[in-house]
N, C-alpha and C positions, 0 to 999 in steps of 0.2 A: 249274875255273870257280868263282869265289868266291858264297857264296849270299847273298844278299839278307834282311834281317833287316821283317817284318811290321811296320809303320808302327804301334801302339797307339792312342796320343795322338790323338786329335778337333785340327783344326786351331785354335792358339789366339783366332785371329780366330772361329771358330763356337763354340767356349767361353764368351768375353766375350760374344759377343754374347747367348749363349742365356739367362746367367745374369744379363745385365741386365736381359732383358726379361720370365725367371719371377721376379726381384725388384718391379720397377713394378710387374708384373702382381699379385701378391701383395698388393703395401703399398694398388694403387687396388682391389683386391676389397675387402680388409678395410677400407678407409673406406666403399664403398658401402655396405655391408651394416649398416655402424655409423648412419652419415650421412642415409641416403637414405630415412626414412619416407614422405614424400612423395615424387613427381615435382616435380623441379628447373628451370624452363626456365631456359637458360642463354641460348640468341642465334639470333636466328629460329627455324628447324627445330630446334636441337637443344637436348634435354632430357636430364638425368640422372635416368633410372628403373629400379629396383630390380626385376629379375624374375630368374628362375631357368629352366634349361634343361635336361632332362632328356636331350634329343636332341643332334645334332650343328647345321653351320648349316642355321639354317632353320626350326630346331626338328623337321629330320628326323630319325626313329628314336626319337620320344620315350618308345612304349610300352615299349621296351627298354633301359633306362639298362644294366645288365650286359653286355651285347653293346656297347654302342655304349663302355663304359669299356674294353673289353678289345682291338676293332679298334682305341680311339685308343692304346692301351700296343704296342700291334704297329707302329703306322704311327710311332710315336717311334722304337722299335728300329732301325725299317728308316731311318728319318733320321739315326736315330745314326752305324749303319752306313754309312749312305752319304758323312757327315760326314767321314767318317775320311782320306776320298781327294779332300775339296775343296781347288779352286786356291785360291790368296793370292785375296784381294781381293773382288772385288764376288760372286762365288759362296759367297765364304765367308759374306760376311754374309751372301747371302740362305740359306743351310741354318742358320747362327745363330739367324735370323727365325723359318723356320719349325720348330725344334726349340723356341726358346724357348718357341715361342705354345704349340706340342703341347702339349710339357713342362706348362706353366700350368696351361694348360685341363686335364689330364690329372689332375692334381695338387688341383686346385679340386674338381673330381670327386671324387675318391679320399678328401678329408679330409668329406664334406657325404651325410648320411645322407637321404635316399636321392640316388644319384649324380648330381650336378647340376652347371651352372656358373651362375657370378653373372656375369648382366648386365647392364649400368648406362647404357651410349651408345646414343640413342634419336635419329635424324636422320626427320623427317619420320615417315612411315608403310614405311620399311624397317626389317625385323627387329631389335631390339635386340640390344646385342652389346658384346664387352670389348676390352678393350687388347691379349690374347692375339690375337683374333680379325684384330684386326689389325695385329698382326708377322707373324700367318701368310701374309695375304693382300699386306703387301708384301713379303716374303720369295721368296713365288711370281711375284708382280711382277718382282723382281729375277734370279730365275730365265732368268724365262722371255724377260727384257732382252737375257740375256746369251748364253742359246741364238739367240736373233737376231740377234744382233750375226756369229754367227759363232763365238763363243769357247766355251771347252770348260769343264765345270764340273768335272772332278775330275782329278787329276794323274796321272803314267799308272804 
């Protein structure tokens, strides 16, 4: 019986994806941070303002930035991993999505004394929040499209 050789390589659609989106994510922190002394209104509700997030969404877990950097370094790995077995196409993107956003945010964190993320998109009086914040959440969008549709998100 011939044996089966352990797949490595992350699927290249969740590669691109991931690495576009801690790219943008990167290039629009570091302008906010540069840029945004003041709050920005941009068009109706929405405002570009400069705050910082010690916590995860919500600003939950803010007393504990240490803890809350190290759950989000674990819930990356187990994305990573679980990357490794995504189908072509719309699942790939969304594990892309939500590894790149992790990745970001994680990242943002990890270089920002004491661990924090930079947030800059401010809609009405919902929580301020970044470009990471949402790859993640369409990511999960796209996820959870696809487990409805019927279709399966990792290859067997």
């Amino acid at each position: 019986m011939p044996r089966q050789r352990l797949r490595i390589a992350p699927n290249r659609t969740v590669l691109v994806t991931a690495l576009v989106v801690l790219a943008l994510d990167a290039a629009s922190k570091a302008w906010a941070r540069r840029a945004l002394a003041r709050p920005v209104h941009v068009l109706g509700p929405l405002w570009l303002k400069l705050q910082y997030n010690t916590g995860i969404s919500f600003s939950l877990n803010r007393a504990d930035p240490i803890v809350t950097t190290v759950v989000t370094a674990l819930i990356a790995l187990v994305l990573l991993l679980a990357s490794l077995r995504a189908r072509d196409g719309a699942p790939a993107v969304g594990f892309g999505l939500l590894l790149g956003g992790g990745v970001a945010n994680l990242v943002d964190r990890l270089m920002a004394t004491p661990h924090q993320v930079t947030d800059f998109i401010a809609v009405g009086s919902f929580p301020v929040f970044n470009g990471a914040d949402v790859a993640v959440t369409a990511g999960l969008v796209v996820l959870i499209v696809v487990v409805l549709r019927g279709d399966t998100l990792m290859t067997r």
